[in-house]
C-alpha positions in Angstrom: 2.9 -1.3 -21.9 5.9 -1.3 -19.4 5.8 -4.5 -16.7 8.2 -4.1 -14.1 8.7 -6.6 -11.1 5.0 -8.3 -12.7 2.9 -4.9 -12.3 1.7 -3.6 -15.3 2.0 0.3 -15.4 -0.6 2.6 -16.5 0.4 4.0 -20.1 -0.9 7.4 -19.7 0.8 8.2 -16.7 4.4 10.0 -16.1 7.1 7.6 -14.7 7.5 9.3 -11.1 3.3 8.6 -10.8 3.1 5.2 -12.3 6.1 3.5 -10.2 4.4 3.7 -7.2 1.6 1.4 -8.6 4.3 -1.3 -7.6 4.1 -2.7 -3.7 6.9 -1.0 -2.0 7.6 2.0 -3.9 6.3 5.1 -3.0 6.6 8.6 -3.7 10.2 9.4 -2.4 11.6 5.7 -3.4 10.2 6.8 -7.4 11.6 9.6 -7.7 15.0 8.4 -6.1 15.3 5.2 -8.7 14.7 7.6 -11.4 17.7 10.0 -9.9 19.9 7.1 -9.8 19.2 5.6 -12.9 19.2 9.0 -15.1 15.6 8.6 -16.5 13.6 12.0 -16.7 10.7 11.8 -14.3 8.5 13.6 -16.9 8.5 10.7 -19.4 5.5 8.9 -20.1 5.3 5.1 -19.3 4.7 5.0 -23.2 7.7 6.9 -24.3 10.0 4.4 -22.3 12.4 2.4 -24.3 13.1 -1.2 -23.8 16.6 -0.4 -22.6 15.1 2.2 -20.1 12.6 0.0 -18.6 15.2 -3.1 -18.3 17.4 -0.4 -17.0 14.3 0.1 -14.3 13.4 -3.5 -13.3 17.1 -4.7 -12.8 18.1 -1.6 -10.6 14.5 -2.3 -9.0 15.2 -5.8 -8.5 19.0 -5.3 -7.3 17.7 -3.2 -4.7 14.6 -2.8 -2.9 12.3 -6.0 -2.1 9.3 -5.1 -4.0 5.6 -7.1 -4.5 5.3 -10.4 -3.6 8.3 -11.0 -1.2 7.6 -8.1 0.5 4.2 -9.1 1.0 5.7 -12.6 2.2 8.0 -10.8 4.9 5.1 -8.3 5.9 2.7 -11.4 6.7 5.9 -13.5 8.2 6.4 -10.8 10.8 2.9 -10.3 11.8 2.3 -13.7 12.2 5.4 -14.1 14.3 3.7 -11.4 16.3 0.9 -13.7 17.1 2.6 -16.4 17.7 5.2 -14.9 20.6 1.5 -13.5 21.9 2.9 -10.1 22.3 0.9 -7.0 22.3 0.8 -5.8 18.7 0.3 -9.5 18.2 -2.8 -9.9 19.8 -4.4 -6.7 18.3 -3.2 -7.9 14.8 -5.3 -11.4 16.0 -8.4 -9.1 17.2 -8.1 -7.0 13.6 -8.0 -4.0 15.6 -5.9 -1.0 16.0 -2.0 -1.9 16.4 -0.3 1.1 17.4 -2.3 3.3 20.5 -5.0 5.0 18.8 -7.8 5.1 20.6 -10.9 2.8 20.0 -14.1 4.6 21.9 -14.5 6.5 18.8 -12.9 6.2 16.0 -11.2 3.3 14.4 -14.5 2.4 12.3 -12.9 1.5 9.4 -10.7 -1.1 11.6 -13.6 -2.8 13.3 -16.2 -2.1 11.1 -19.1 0.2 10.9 -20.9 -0.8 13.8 -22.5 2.0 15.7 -24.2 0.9 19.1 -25.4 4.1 20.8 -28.8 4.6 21.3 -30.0 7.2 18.2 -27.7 5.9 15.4 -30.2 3.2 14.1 -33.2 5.9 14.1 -34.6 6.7 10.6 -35.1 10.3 9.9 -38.3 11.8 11.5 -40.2 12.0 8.2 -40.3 8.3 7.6 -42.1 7.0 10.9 -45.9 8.2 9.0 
């Protein structure tokens, strides 16, 4: 059981899938600290040793902002967003979407499932006996 920067990583999983379950890695940053630090990418989290994972967290720690300061400087920036009462600002405010898509349709997930066109509500045809 392998914690690095206070995520526990999945045991069963190779080391280039399971970094990623930490906030602020991806896909391309995993396989990169792996490059860089020399571990094999088709190790299982299991079949780390201690030196390898300490190897991991400090060279993950050194450099990247991971987890919970990252989350701290996302929520920072959007706040000073709606503070200044600029654009993105306001539609972070209004919890809709931030960067031009369109709203008519679409963007459900962002304002929630409300439909309010006429034959949306029906229930089906066999249910009105």
């Amino acid at each position: 059981m392998a914690r690095i920067s206070g995520v526990t990583l999945p045991n069963t999983k190779r080391i280039d899938a399971a970094l990623p379950y930490i906030y602020g890695i991806g896909w391309t940053k995993s396989r990169e600290i792996l490059a860089k630090t020399g571990i094999d990418s088709a190790v299982r989290v299991k079949d780390l040793t201690n030196d390898q994972i300490d190897t991991l967290s400090n060279y993950i720690n050194q450099n990247f902002k991971v987890e919970g300061d990252l989350r701290r400087e996302v929520l920072g920036n959007i706040k000073r967003l709606k503070e200044i009462k600029c654009f993105r600002g306001t539609r972070h405010a209004k919890n809709l979407p931030a960067r031009g898509q369109r709203t008519k349709t679409n963007s459900r997930t962002v304002r929630g499932n409300k439909r309010s066109t006429m034959g949306s509500g029906k229930k089906p045809k066999g249910m009105l006996k």
